[in-house]
C-alpha positions as CSV (number, residue, x, y, z in Angstrom):
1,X,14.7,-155.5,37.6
2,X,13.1,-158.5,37.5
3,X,14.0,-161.2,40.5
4,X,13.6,-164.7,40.4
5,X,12.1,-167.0,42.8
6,X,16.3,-167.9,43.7
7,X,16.6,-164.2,44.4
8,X,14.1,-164.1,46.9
9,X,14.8,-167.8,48.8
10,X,18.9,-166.0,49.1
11,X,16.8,-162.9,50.7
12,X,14.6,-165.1,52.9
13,X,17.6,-166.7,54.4
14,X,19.4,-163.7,54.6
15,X,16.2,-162.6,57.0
16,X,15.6,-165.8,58.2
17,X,12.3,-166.2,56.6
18,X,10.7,-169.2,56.0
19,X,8.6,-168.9,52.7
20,X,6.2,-171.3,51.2
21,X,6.6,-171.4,47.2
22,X,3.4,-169.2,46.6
23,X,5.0,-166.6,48.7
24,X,8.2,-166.7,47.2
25,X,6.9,-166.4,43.6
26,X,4.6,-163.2,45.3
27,X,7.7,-161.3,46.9
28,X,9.3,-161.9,43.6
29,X,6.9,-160.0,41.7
30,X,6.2,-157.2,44.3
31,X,9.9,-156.8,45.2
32,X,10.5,-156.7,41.7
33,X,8.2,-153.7,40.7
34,X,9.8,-151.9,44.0
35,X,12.9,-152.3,42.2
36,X,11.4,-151.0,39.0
37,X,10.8,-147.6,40.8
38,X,13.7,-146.9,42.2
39,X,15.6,-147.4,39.0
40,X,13.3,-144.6,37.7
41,X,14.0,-142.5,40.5
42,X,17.9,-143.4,39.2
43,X,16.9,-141.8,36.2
44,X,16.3,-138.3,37.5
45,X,19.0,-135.7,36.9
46,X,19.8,-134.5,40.7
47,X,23.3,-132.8,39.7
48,X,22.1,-129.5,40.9
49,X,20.1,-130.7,43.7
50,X,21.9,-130.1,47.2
51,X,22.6,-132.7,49.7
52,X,19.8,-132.3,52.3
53,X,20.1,-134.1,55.4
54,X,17.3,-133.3,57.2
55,X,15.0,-130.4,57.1
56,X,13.5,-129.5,60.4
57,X,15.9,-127.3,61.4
58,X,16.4,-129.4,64.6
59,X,19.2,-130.1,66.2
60,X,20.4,-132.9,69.0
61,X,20.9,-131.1,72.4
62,X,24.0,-132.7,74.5
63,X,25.4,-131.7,77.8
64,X,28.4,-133.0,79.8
65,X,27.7,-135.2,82.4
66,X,28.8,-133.3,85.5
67,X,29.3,-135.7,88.7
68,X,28.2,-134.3,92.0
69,X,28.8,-136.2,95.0
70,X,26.5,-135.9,97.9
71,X,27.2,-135.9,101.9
72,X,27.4,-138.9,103.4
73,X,23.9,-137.8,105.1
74,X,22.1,-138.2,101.7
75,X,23.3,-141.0,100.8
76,X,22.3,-142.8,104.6
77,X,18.6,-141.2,103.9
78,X,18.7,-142.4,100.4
79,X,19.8,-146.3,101.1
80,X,17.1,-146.4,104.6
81,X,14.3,-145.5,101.9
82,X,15.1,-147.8,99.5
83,X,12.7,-150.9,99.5
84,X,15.2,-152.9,99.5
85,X,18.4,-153.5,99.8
86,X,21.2,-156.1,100.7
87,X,23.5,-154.4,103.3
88,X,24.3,-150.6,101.7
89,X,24.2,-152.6,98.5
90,X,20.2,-151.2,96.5
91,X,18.5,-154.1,94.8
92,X,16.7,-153.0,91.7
93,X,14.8,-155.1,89.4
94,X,16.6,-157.1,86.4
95,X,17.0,-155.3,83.4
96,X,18.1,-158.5,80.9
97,X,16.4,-160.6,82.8
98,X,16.1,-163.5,79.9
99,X,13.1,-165.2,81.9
100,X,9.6,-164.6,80.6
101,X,7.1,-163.5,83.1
């Protein structure tokens, strides 16, 4: 399949790429021979070929989340330790913090 420098400028912007003309005419040619395999692959006959997946074996490993509440003695000795804290309230570094540092 051969794609044209329009082809890859509509793919560029697509990723928000910014391509100089000598790179477009570039990804046209390597994209292009990419696509070439994988219309020979299209040509194999796979009809008897199961669906496979995955073949490890492996398998994801969930539990319930159980929810154990704790004395109100644990919790005081947990919230004294903290290093810091405003009231009973812990104070834990920003997570999406959109600042650089």
């Amino acid at each position: 399949m051969k794609l044209t420098e329009k082809d890859i400028e509509k793919i560029a912007l697509l990723a928000r790429l910014e391509l100089s003309e000598e790179e477009k005419t570039m990804y046209a040619g390597q994209l292009s021979v990419v696509l070439d395999y994988v219309e020979m692959l299209n040509e194999v006959d796979t009809t008897m070929v199961e669906e496979t997946c995955q073949v490890t074996g492996l398998e994801d490993v969930f539990r319930e989340d159980e929810v154990e509440e704790e004395s109100n003695e644990t919790k005081e000795k947990i919230i004294e330790q903290f290093p810091q804290k405003v009231g009973r309230l812990l104070k834990v570094q920003a997570v999406f913090d959109k600042r650089k540092k």
